[in-house]
C-alpha positions in Angstrom: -15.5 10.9 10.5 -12.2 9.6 11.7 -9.4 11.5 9.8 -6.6 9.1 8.5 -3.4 9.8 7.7 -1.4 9.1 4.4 0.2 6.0 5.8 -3.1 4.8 7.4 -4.4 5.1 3.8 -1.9 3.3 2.3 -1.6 0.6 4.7 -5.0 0.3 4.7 -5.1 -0.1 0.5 -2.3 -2.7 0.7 -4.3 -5.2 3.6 -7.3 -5.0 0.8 -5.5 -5.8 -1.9 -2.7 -8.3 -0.3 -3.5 -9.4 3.1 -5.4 -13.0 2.1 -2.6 -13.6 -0.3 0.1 -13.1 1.8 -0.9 -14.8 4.6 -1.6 -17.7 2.1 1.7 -17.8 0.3 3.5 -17.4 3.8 1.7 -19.5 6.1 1.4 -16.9 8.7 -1.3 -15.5 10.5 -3.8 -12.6 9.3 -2.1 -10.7 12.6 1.5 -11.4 11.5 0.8 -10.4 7.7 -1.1 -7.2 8.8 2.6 -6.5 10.9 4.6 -7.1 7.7 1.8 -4.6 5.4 2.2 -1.8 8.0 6.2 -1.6 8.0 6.6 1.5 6.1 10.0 0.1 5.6 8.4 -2.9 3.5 9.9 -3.1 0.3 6.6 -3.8 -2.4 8.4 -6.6 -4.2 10.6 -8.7 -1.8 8.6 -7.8 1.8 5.5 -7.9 -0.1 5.5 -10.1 -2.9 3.5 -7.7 -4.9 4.2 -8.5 -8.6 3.9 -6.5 -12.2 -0.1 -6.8 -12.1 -0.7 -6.1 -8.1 1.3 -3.2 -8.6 -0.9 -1.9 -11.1 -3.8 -3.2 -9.2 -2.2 -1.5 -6.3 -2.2 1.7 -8.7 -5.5 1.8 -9.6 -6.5 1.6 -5.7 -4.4 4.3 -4.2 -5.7 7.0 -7.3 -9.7 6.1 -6.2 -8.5 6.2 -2.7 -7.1 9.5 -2.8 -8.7 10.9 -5.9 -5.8 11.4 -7.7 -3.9 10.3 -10.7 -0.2 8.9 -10.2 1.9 9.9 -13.1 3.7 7.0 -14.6 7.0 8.6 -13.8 6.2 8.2 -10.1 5.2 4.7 -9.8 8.5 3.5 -10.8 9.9 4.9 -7.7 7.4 3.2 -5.2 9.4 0.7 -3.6 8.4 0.6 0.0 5.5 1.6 1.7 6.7 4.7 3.0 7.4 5.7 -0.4 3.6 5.8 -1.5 2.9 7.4 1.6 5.1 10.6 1.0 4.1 11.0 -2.7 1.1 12.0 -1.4 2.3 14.2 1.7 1.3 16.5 3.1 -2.5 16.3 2.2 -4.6 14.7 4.9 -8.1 12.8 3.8 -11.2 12.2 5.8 -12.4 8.3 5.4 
């Protein structure tokens, strides 16, 4: 098993969920939206374009993902990729 880390994770969750629909909404290539989804910098909503229901889509990915519930309290404060990646530091998870 190759062992991922957190932002590998999360980067990888995003391309799944958001990937085809950037690329589509920008016109850009599957390489260029990949670049733009694995800026930990990204902000979710303006970089992104993730609305209400992908966030909770988004959500619902990341707990089966890393077998963990999110507390409501903390999803408010997910605005960039990096974010997402250090709620769940410093665990490590074997894909």
């Amino acid at each position: 098993m190759k062992e991922q880390t957190i932002l590998e994770i999360v980067i990888d969750v995003l391309s799944g969920l958001f990937l085809v629909s950037i690329t589509r909404d920008r016109n850009i290539s599957k390489k260029e939206a990949k670049k733009i989804i694995s800026n930990p910098a990204a902000n979710l909503t303006d970089d992104l374009g993730i609305d209400s229901l992908g966030r909770m889509e988004l959500i619902l990915d990341l707990e089966d993902a890393f077998g963990e519930e999110i507390p409501d309290q903390e999803i408010a404060n997910f605005r960039t990729v990096w974010d997402i990646a250090n709620f769940f530091e410093p665990k490590t998870y074997h894909a």
